[in-house]
N, C-alpha and C positions, 0 to 999 in steps of 0.2 A: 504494500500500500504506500502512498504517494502522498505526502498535506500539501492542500493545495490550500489559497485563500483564497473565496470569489468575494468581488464584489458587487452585491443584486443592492439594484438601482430602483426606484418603486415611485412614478408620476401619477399624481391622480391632479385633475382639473377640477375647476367650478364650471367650465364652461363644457363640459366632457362626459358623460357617465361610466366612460369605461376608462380602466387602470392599463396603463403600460409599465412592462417591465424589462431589463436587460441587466446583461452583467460580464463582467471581465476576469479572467482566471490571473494568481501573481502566484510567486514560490513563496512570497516572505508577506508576515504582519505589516511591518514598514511598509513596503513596496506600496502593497493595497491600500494603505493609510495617505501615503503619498499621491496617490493616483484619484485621491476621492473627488477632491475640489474640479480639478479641472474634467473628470466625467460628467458630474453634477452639472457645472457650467455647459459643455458639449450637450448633454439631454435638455437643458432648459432651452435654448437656439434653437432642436432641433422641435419641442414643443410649440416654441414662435414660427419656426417655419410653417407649421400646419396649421396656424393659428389658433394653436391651445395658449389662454390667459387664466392667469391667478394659476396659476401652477404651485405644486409642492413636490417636492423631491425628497424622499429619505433614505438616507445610502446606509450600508451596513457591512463591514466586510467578516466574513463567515468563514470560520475555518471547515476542511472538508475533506475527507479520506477515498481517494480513489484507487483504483485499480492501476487504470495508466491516463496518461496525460500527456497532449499532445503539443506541443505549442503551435499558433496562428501563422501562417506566411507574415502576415506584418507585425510579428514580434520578432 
């Protein structure tokens, strides 16, 4: 087994009924702590893009025991 950290991203609107969610895999607590602010900011843009307002976002990074674990082409 593998610890991986995700971090799940969690948008819900006032202007919206349904919840969006996504999230990003790191090796390290840090990493994912580091990494939160500027996801945050990325999701809230892409919420303006769609024109979802009064947005809330709450991040969490979560530790997680996997099998295997791949990394992304753009990592």
């Amino acid at each position: 087994m593998t610890k991986v950290f995700y971090l799940l991203l969690f948008l819900s609107s006032s202007t919206e009924p349904t919840y969006y969610n996504k999230g990003m895999y790191f090796m390290s607590p840090g990493e994912c702590e580091l990494s939160k602010p500027v996801a945050i900011e990325v999701m809230r843009r892409e919420a303006e893009a769609v024109g979802l307002t009064d947005v809330y976002i709450d991040a969490h990074c979560i530790e997680m025991d996997v099998k295997e674990f791949k990394k992304t082409i753009t990592s």
